[in-house]
Backbone atoms as SQL, in Angstrom:
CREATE TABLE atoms (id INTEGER PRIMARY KEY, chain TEXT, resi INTEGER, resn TEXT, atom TEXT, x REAL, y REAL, z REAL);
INSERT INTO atoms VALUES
  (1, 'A', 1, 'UNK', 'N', -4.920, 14.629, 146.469),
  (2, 'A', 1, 'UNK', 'CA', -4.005, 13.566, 146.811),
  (3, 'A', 1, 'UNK', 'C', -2.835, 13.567, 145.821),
  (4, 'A', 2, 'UNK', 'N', -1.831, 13.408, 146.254),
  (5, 'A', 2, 'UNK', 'CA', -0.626, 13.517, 145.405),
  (6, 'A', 2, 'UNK', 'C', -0.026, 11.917, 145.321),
  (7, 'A', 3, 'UNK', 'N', 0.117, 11.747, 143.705),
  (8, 'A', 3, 'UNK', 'CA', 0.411, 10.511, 143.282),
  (9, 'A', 3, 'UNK', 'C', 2.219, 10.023, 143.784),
  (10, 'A', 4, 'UNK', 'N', 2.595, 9.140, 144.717),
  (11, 'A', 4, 'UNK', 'CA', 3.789, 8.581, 144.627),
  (12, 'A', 4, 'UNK', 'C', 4.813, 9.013, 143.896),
  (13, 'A', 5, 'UNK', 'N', 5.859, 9.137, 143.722),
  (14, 'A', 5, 'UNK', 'CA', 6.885, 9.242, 142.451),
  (15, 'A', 5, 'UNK', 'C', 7.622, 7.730, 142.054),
  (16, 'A', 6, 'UNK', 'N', 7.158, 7.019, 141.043),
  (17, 'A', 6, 'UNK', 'CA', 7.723, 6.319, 140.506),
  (18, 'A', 6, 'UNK', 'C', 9.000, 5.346, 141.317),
  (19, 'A', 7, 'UNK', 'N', 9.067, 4.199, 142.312),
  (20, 'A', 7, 'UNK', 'CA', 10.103, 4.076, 142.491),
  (21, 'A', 7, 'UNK', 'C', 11.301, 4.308, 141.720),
  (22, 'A', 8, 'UNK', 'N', 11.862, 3.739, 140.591),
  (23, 'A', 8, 'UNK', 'CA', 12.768, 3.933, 139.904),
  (24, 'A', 8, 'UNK', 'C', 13.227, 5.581, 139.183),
  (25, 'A', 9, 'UNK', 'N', 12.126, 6.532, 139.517),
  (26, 'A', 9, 'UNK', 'CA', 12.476, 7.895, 139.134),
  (27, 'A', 9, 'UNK', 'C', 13.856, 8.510, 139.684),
  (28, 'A', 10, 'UNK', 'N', 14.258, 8.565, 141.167),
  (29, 'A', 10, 'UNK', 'CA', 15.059, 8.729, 142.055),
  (30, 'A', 10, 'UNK', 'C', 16.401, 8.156, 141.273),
  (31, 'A', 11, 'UNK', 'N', 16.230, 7.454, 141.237),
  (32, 'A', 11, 'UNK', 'CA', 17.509, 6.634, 140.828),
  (33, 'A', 11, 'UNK', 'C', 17.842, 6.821, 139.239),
  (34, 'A', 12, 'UNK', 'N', 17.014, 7.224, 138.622),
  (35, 'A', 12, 'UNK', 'CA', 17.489, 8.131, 136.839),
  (36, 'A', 12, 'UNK', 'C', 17.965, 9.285, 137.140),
  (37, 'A', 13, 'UNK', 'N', 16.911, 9.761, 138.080),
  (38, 'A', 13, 'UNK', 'CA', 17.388, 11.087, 137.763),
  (39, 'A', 13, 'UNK', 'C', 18.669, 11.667, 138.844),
  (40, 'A', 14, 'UNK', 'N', 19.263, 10.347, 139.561),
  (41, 'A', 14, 'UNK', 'CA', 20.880, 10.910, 140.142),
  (42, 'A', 14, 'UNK', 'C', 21.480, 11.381, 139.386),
  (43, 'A', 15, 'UNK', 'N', 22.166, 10.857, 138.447),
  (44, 'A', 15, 'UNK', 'CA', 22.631, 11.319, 137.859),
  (45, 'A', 15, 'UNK', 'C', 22.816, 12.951, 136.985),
  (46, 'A', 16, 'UNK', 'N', 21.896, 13.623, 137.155),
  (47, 'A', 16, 'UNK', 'CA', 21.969, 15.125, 136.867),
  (48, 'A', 16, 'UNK', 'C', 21.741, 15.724, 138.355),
  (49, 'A', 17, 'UNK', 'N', 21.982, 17.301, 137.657),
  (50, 'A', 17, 'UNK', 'CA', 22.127, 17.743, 138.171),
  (51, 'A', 17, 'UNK', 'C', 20.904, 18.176, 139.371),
  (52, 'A', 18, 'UNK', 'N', 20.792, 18.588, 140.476),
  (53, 'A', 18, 'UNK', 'CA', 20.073, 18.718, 141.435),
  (54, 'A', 18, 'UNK', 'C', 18.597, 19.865, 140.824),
  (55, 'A', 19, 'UNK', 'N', 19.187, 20.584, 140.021),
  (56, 'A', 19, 'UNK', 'CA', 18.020, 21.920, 139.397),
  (57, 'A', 19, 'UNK', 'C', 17.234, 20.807, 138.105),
  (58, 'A', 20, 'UNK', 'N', 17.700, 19.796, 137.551),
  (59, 'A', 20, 'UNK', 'CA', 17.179, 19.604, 136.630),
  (60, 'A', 20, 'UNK', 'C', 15.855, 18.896, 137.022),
  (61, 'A', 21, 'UNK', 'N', 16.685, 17.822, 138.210),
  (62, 'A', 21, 'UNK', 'CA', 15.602, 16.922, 138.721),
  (63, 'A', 21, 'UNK', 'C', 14.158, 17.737, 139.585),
  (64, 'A', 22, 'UNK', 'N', 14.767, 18.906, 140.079),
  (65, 'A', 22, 'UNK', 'CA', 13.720, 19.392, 140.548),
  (66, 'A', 22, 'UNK', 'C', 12.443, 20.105, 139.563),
  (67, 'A', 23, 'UNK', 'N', 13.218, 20.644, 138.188),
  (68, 'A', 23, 'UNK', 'CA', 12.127, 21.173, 136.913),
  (69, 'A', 23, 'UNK', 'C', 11.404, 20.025, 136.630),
  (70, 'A', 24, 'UNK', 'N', 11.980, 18.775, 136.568),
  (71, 'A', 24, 'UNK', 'CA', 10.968, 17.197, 136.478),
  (72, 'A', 24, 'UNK', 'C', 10.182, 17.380, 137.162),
  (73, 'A', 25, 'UNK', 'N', 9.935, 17.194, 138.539),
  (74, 'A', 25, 'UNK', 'CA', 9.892, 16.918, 139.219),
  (75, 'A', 25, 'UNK', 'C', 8.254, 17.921, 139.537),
  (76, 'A', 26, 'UNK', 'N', 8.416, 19.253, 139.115),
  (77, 'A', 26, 'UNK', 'CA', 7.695, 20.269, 139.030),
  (78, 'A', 26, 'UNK', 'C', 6.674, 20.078, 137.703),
  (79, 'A', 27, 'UNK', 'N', 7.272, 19.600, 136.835),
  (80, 'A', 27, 'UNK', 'CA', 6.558, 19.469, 135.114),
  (81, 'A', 27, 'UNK', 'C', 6.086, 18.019, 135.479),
  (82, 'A', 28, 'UNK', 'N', 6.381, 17.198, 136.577),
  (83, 'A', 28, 'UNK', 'CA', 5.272, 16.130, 136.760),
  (84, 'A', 28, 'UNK', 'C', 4.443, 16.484, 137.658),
  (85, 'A', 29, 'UNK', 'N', 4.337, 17.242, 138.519),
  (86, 'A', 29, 'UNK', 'CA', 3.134, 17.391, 139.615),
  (87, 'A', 29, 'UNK', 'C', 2.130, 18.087, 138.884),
  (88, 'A', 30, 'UNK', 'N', 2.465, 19.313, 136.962),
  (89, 'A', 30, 'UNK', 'CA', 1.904, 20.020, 136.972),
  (90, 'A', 30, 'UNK', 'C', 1.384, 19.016, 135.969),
  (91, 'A', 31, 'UNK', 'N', 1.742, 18.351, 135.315),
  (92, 'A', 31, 'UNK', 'CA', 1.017, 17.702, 134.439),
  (93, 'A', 31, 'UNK', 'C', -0.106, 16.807, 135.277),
  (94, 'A', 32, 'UNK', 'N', -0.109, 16.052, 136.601),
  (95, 'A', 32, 'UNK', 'CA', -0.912, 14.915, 137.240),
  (96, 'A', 32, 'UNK', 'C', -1.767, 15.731, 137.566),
  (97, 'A', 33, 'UNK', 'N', -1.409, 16.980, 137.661),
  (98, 'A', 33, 'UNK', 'CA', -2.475, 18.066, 138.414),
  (99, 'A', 33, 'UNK', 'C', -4.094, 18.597, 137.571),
  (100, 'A', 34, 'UNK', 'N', -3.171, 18.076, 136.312),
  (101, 'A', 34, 'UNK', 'CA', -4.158, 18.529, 134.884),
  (102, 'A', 34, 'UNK', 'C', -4.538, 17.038, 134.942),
  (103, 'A', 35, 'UNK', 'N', -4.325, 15.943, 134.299),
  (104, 'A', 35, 'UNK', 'CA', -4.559, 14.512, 134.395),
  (105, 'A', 35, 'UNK', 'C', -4.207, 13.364, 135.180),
  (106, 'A', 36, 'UNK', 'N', -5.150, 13.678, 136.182),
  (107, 'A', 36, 'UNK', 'CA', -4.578, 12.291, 137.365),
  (108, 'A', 36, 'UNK', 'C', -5.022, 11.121, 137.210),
  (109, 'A', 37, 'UNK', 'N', -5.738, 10.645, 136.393),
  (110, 'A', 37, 'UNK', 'CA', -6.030, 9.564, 135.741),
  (111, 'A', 37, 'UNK', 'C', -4.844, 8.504, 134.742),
  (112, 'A', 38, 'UNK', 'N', -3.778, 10.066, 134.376),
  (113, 'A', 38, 'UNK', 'CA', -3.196, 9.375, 133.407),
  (114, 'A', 38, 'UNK', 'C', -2.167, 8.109, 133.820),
  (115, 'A', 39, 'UNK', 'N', -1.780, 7.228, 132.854),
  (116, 'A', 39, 'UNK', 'CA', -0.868, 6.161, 133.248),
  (117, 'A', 39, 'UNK', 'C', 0.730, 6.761, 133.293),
  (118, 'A', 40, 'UNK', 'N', 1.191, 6.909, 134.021),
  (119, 'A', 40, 'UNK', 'CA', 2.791, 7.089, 134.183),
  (120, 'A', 40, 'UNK', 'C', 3.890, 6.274, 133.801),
  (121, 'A', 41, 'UNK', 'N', 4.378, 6.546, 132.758),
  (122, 'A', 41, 'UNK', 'CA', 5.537, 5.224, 132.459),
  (123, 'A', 41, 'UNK', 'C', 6.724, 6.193, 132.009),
  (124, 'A', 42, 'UNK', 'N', 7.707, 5.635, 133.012),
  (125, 'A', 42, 'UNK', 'CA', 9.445, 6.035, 133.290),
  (126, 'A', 42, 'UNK', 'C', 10.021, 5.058, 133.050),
  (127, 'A', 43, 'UNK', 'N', 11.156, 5.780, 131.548),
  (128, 'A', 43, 'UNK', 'CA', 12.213, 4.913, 131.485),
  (129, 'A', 43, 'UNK', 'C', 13.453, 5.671, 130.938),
  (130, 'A', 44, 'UNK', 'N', 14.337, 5.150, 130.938),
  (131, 'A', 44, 'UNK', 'CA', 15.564, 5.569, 130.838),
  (132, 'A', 44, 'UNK', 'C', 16.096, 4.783, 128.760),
  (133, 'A', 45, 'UNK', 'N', 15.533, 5.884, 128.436),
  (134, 'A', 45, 'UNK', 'CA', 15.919, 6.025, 126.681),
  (135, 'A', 45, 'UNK', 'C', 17.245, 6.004, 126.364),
  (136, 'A', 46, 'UNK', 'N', 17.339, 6.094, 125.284),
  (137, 'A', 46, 'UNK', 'CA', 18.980, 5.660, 124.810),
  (138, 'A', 46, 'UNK', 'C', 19.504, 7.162, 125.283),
  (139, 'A', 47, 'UNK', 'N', 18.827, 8.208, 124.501),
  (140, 'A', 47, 'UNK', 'CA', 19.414, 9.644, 124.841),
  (141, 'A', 47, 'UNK', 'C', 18.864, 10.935, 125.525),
  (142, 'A', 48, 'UNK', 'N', 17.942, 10.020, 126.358),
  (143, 'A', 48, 'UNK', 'CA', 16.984, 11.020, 127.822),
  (144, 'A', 48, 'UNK', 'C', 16.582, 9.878, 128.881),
  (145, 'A', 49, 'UNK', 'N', 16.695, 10.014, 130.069),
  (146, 'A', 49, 'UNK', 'CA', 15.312, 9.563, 130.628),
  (147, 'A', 49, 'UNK', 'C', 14.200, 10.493, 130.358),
  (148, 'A', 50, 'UNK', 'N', 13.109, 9.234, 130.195),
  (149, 'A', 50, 'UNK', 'CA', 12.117, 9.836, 129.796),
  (150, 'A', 50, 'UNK', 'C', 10.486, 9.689, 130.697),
  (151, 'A', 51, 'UNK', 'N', 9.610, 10.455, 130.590),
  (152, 'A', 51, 'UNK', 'CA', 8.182, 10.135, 131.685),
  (153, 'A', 51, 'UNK', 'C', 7.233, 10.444, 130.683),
  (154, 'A', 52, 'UNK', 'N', 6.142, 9.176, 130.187),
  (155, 'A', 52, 'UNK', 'CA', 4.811, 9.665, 129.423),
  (156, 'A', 52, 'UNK', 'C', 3.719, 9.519, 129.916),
  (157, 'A', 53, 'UNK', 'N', 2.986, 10.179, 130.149),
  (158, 'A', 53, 'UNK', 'CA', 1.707, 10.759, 130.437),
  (159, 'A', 53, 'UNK', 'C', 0.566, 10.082, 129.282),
  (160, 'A', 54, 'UNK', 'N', -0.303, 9.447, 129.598),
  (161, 'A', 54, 'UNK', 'CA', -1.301, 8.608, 128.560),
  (162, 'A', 54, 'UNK', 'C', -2.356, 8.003, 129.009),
  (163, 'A', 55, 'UNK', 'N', -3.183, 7.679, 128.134),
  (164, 'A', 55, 'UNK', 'CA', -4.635, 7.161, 128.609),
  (165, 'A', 55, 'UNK', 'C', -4.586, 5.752, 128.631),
  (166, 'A', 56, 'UNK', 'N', -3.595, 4.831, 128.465),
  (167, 'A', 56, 'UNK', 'CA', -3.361, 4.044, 128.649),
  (168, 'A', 56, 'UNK', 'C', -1.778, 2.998, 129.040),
  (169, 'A', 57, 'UNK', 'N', -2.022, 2.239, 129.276),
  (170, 'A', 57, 'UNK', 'CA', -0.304, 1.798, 129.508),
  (171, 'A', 57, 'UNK', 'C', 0.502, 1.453, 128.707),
  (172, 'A', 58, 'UNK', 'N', 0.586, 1.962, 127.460),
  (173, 'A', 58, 'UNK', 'CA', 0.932, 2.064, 126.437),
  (174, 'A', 58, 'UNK', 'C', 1.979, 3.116, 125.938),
  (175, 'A', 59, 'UNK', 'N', 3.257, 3.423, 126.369),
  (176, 'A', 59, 'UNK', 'CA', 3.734, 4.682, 126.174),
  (177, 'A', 59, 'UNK', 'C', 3.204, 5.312, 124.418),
  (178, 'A', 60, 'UNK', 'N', 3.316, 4.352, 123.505),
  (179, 'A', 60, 'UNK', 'CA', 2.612, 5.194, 122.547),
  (180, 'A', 60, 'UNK', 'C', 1.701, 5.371, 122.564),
  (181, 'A', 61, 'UNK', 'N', 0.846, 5.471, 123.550),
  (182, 'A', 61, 'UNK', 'CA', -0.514, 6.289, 123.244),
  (183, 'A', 61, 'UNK', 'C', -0.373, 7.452, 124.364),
  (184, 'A', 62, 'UNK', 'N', 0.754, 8.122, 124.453),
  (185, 'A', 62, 'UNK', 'CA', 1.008, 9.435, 125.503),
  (186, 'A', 62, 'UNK', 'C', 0.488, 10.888, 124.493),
  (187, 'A', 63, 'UNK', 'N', 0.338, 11.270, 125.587),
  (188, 'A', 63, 'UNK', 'CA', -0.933, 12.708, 125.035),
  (189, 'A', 63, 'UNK', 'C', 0.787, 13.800, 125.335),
  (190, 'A', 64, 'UNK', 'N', 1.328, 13.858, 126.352),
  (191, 'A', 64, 'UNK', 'CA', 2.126, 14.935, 126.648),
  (192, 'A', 64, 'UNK', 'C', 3.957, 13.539, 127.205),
  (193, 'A', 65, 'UNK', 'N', 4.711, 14.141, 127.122),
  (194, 'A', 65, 'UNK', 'CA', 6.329, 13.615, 128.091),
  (195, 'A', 65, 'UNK', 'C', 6.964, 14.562, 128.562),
  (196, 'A', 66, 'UNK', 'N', 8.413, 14.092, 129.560),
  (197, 'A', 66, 'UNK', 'CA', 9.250, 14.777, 129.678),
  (198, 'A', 66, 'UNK', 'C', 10.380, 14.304, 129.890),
  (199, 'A', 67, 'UNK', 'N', 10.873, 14.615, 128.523),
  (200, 'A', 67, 'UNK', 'CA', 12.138, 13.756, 128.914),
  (201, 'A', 67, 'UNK', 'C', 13.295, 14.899, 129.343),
  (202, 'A', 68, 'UNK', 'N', 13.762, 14.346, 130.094),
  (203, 'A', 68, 'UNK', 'CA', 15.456, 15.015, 130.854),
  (204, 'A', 68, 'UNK', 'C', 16.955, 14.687, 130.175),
  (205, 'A', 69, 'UNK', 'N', 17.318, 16.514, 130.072),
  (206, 'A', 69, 'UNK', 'CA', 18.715, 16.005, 129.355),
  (207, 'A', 69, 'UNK', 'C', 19.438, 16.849, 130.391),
  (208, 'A', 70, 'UNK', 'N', 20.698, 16.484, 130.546),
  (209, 'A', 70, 'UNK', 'CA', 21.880, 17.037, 131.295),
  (210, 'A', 70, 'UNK', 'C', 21.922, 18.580, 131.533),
  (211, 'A', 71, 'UNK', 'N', 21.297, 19.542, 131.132),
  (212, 'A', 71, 'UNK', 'CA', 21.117, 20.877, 132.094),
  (213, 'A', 71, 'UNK', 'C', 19.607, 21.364, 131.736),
  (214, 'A', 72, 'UNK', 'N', 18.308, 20.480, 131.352),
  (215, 'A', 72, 'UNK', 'CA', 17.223, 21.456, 131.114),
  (216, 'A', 72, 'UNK', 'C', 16.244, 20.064, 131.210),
  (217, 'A', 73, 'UNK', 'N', 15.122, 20.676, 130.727),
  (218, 'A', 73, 'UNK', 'CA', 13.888, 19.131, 130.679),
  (219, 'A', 73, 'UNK', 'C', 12.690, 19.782, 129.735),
  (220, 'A', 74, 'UNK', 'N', 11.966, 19.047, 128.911),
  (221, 'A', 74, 'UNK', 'CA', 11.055, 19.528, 128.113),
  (222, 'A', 74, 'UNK', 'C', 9.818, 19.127, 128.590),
  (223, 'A', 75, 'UNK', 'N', 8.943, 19.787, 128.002),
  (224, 'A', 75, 'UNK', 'CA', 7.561, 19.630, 128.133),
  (225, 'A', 75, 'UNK', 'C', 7.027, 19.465, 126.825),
  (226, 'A', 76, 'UNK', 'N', 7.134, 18.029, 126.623),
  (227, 'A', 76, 'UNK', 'CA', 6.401, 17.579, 125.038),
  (228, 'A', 76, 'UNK', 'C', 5.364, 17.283, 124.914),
  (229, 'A', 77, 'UNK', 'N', 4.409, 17.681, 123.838),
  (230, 'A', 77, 'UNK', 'CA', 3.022, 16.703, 123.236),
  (231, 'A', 77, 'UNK', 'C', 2.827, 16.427, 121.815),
  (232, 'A', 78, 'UNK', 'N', 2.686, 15.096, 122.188),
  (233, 'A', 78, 'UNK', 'CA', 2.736, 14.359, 121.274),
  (234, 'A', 78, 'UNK', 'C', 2.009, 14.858, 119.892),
  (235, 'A', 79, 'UNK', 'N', 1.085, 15.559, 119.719),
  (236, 'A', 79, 'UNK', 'CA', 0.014, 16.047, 119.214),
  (237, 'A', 79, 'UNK', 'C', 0.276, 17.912, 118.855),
  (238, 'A', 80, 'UNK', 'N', 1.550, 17.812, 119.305),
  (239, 'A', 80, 'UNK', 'CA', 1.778, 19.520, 119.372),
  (240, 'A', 80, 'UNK', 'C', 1.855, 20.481, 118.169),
  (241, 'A', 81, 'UNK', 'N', 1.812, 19.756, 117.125),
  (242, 'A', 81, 'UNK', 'CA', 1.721, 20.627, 115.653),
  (243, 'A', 81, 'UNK', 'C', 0.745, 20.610, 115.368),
  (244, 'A', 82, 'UNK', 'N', -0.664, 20.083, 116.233),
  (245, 'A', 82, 'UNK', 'CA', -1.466, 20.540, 115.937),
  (246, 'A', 82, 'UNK', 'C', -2.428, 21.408, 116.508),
  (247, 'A', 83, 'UNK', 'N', -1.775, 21.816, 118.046),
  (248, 'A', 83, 'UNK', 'CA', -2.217, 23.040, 118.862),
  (249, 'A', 83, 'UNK', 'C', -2.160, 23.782, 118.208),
  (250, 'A', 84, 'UNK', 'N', -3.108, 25.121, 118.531),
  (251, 'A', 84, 'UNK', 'CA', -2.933, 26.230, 118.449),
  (252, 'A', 84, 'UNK', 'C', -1.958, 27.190, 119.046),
  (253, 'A', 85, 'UNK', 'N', -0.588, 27.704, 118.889),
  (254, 'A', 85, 'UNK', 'CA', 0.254, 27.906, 119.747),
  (255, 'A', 85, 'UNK', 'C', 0.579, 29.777, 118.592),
  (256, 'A', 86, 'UNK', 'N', -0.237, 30.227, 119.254),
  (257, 'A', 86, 'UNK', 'CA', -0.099, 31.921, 118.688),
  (258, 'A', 86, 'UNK', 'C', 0.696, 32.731, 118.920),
  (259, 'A', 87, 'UNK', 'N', 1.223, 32.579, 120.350),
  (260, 'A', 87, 'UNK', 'CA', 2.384, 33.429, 121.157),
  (261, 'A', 87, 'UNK', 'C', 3.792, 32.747, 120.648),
  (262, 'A', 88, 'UNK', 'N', 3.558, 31.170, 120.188),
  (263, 'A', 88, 'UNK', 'CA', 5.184, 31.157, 119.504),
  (264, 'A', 88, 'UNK', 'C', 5.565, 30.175, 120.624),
  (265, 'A', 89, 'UNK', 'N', 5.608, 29.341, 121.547),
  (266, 'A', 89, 'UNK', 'CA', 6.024, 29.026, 122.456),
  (267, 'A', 89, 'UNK', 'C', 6.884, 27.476, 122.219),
  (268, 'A', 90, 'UNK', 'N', 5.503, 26.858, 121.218),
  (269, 'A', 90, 'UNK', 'CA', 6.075, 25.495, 121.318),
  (270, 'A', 90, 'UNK', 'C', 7.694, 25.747, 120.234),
  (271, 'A', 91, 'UNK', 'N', 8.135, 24.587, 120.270),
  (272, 'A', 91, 'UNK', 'CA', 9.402, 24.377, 119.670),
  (273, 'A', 91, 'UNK', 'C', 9.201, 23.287, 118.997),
  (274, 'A', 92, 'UNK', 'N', 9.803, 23.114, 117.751),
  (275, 'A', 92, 'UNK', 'CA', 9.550, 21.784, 116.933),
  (276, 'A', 92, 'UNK', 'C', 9.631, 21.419, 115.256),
  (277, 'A', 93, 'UNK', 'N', 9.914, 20.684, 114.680),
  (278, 'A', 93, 'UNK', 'CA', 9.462, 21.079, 113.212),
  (279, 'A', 93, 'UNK', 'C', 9.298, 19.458, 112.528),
  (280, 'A', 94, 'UNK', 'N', 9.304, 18.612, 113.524),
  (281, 'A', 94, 'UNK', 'CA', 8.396, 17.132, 113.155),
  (282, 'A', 94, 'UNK', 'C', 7.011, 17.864, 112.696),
  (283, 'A', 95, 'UNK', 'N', 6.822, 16.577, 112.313),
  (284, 'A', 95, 'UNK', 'CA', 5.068, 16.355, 111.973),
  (285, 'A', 95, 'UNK', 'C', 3.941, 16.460, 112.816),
  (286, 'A', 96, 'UNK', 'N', 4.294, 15.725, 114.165),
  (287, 'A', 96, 'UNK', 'CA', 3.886, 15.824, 114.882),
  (288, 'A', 96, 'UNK', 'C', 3.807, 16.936, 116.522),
  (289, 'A', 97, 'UNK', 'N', 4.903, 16.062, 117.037),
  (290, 'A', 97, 'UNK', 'CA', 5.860, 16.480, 118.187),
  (291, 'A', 97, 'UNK', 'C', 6.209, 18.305, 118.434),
  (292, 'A', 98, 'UNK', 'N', 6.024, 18.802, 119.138),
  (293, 'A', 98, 'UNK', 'CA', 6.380, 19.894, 119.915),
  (294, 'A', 98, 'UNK', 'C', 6.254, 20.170, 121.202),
  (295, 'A', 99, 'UNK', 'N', 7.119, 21.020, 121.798),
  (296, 'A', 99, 'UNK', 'CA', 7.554, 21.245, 122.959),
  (297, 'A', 99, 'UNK', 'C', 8.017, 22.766, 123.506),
  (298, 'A', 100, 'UNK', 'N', 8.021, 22.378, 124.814),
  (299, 'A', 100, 'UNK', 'CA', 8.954, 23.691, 125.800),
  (300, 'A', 100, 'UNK', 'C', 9.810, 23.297, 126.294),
  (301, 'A', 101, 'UNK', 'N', 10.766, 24.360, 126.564),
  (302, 'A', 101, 'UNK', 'CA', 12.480, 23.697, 127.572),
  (303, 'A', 101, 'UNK', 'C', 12.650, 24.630, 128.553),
  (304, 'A', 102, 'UNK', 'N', 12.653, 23.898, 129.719),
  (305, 'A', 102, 'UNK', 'CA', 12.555, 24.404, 131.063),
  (306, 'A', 102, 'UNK', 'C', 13.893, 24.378, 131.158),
  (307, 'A', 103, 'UNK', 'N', 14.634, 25.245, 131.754),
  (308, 'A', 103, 'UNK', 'CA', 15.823, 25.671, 132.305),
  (309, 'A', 103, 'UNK', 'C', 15.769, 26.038, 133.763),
  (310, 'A', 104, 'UNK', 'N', 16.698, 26.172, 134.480),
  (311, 'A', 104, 'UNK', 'CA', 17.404, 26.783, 135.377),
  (312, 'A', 104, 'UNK', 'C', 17.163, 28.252, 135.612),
  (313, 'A', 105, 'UNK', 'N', 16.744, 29.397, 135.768),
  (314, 'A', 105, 'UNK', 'CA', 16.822, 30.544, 136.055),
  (315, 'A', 105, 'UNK', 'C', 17.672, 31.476, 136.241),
  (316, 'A', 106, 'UNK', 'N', 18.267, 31.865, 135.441),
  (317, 'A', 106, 'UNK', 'CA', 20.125, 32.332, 136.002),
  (318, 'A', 106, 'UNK', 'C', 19.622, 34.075, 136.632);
């Protein structure tokens, strides 16, 4: 069963471009696909809209996000400096926080 999209998602993400909303859009079906339990909370941040993924309704207690910037979208977890990430993939140099950046395909 595939979870709804957020009324208010549609309407953040007008504003970009048509490829970006669709990498969202893709990095949320793949994340619900892994945790469909999780709580979904969308909002529009000072300098992303943003979507967190969490065990509760609590955006700070989000396990993974994705927030959207004007030509790309990340795939963050919260917890990501402390994966094991051998191939090099995540991006990051907080304490915590690391990520991937989905692009466009040229």
């Amino acid at each position: 069963m595939t979870r709804p999209v957020p009324a208010e998602l549609p309407a953040l993400l007008a504003p970009f471009p048509d490829h970006v909303g669709e990498i969202v859009l893709a990095l949320r079906a793949r994340v619900l696909a892994l945790v469909p339990n999780a709580h979904e909370i969308v909002w529009d941040a000072t300098n992303a809209v943003s979507l967190v993924y969490a065990p509760s309704s609590r955006w700070q207690d989000g396990i993974v996000h994705i927030p959207v910037y004007t030509q790309h979208a990340n795939l963050g977890f919260h917890n990501g400096a402390s994966l094991d990430d051998s191939d090099g993939r995540l991006v990051g140099t907080g304490k915590r926080i690391r990520h991937v950046t989905f692009r466009k395909h040229r």
